[in-house]
C-alpha positions as CSV (number, residue, x, y, z in Angstrom):
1,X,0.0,0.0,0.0
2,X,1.2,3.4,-1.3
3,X,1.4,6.4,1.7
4,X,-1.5,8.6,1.7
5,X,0.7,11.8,2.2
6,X,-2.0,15.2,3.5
7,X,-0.2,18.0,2.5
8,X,0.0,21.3,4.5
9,X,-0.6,24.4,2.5
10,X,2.8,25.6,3.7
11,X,4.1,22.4,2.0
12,X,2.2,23.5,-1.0
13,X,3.8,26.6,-1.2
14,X,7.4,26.2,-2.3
15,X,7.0,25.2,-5.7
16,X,9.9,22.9,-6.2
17,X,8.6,21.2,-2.7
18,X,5.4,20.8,-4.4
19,X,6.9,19.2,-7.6
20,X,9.0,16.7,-5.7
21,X,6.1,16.1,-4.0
22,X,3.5,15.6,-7.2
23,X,5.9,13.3,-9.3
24,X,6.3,10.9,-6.7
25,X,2.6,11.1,-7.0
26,X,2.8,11.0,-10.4
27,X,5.2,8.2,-10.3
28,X,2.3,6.1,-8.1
29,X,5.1,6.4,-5.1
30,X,2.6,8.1,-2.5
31,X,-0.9,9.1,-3.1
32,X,-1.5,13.0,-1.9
33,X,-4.1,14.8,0.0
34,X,-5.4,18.6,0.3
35,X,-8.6,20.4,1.3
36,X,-10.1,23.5,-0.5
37,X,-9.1,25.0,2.8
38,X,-5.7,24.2,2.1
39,X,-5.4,25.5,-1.5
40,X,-7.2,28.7,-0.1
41,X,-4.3,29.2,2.2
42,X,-2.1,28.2,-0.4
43,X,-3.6,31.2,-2.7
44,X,-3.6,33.5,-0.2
45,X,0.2,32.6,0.5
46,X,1.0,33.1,-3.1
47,X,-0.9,36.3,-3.2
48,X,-0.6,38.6,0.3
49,X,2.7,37.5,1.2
50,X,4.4,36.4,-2.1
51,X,2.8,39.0,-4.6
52,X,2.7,36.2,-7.5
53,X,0.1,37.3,-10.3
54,X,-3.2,35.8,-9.8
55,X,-3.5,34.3,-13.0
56,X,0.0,32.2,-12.5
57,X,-1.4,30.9,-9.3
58,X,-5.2,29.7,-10.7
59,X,-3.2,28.1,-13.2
60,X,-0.8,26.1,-10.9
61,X,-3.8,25.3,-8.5
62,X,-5.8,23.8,-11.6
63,X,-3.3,22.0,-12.9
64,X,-3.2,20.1,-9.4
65,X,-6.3,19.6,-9.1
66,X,-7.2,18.6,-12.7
67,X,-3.9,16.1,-12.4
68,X,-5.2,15.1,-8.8
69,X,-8.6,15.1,-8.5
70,X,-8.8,12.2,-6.0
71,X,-6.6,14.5,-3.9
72,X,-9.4,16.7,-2.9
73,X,-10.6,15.5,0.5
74,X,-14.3,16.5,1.1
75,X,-17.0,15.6,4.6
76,X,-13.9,16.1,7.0
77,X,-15.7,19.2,9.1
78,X,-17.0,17.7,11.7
79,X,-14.0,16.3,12.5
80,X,-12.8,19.2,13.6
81,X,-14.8,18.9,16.6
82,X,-12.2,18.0,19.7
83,X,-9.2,17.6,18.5
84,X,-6.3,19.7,20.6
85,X,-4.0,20.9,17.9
86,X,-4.1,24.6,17.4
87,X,-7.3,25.9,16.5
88,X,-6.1,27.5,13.4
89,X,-4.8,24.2,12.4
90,X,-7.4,21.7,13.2
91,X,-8.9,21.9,9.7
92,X,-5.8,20.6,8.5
93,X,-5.4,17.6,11.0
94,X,-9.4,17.0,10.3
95,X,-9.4,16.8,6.6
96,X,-5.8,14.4,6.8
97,X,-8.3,11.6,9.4
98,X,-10.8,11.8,6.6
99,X,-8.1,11.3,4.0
100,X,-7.5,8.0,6.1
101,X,-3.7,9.9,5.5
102,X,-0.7,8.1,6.7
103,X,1.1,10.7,7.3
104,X,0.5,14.4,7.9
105,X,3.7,16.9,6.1
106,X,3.6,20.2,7.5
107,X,6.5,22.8,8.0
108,X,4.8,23.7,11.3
109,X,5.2,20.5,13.0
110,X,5.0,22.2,16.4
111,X,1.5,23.4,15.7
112,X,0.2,19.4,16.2
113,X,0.1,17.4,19.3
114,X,2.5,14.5,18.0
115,X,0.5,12.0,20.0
116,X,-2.9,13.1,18.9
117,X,-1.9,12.8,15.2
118,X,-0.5,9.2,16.4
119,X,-4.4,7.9,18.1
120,X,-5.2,8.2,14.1
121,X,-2.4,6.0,12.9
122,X,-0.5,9.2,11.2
123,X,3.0,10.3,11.4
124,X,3.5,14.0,11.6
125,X,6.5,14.7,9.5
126,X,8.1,18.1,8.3
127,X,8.8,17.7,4.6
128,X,13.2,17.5,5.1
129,X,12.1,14.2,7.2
130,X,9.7,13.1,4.7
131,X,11.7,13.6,1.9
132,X,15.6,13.3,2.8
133,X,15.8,11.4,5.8
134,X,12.4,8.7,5.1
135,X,12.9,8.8,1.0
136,X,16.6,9.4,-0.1
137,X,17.9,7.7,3.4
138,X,15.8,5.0,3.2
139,X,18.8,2.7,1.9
140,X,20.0,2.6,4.8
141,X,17.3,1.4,6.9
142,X,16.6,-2.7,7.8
143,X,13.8,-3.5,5.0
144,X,10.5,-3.8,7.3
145,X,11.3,-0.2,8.7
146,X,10.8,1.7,5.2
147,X,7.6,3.2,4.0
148,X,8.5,3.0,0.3
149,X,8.5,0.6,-1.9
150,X,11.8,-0.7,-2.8
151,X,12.1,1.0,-6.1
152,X,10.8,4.2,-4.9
153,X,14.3,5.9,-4.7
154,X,15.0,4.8,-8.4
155,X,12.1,5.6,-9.9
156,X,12.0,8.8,-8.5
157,X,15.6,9.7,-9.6
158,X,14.8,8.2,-12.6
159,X,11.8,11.2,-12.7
160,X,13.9,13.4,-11.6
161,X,16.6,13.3,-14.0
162,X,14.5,13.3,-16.9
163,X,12.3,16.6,-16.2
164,X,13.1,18.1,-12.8
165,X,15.1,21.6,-13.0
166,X,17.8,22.6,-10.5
167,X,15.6,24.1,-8.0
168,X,13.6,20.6,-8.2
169,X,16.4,18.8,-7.3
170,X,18.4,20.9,-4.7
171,X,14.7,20.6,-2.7
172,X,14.7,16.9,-3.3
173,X,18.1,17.3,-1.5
174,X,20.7,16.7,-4.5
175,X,23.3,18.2,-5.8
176,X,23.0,19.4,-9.2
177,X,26.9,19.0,-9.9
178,X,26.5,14.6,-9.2
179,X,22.8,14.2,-8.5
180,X,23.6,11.8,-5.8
181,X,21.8,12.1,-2.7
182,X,23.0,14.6,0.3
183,X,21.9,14.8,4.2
184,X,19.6,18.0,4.6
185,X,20.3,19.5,8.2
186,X,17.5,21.2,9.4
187,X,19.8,24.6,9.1
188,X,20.0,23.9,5.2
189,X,17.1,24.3,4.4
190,X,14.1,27.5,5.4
191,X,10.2,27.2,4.8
């Protein structure tokens, strides 16, 4: 069974984080997850703080949905109802239980009660640890401890190689001189 990743809108905002992210979809390596409440944060993101164009953004957020639509996870409100995590946050944590996610990617892990995402059978993850330490590291783990399939890692440098530019793969955490896998310290990289 694939991971059913729910993706934070602060996930969704770095583009090159979000293309990493949606080939491995693409490639049938995880399947993701996002609300309409997410994407609105997203386009607000892109809009108040960023100042991208409108039109740029209502064109990436189509093409995400139109190349996702199972992505869009609907029903989860009343979910919301008693869960602990920060209020402004509980929408997310909500919609990623009625995703049935297995894991939860947000850049503000601190926002989420680790143990409350855990009574749903979720791993809270921020993206470096999802990506770099559970994707590109996971060579080095025993077999039964890895939550990809075992030619994850070379079909997604396989994707990679083929179309990704170098801002794609310096988030995936290459370099572009060797494209061979490097250790991202949480210092290396800011979201």
């Amino acid at each position: 069974m694939r991971p059913i990743v729910f993706l934070d809108a602060n996930v969704l905002v770095p583009y090159d984080l979000t293309c990493v992210l949606l080939a491995m979809a693409e490639q049938e390596i995880l399947d993701v997850k996002w609300s309409e409440r997410v994407l609105e944060e997203v386009r607000g993101t892109l809009v108040n703080k960023l100042s991208f164009p409108s039109r740029r953004i209502e064109r990436r957020l189509d093409a995400m949905q139109t190349g996702f639509p199972e992505a869009m996870v609907v029903g989860y409100e009343g979910l919301e109802r008693g869960l602990s995590c920060d209020p402004k946050d509980r929408h997310v944590l909500a919609a990623a239980i009625g995703a049935e996610a297995t894991h939860l990617v947000t850049a503000n892990v601190k926002d989420f009660d680790a143990r409350e995402v855990a009574t749903f059978d979720m791993k809270l993850l921020h993206p470096d640890r999802f990506l770099n330490l559970d994707l590109l590291a996971g060579w080095f783990k025993p077999p039964e401890t890895r939550i990809w399939p075992d030619d994850a890692q070379q079909r997604i440098l396989g994707y990679l190689r083929e179309r990704a530019t170098a801002g794609v793969l310096l988030a995936a955490g290459f370099t572009t001189a060797t494209l061979k896998p490097r250790r991202l310290d949480d210092h290396d990289v800011e979201w």
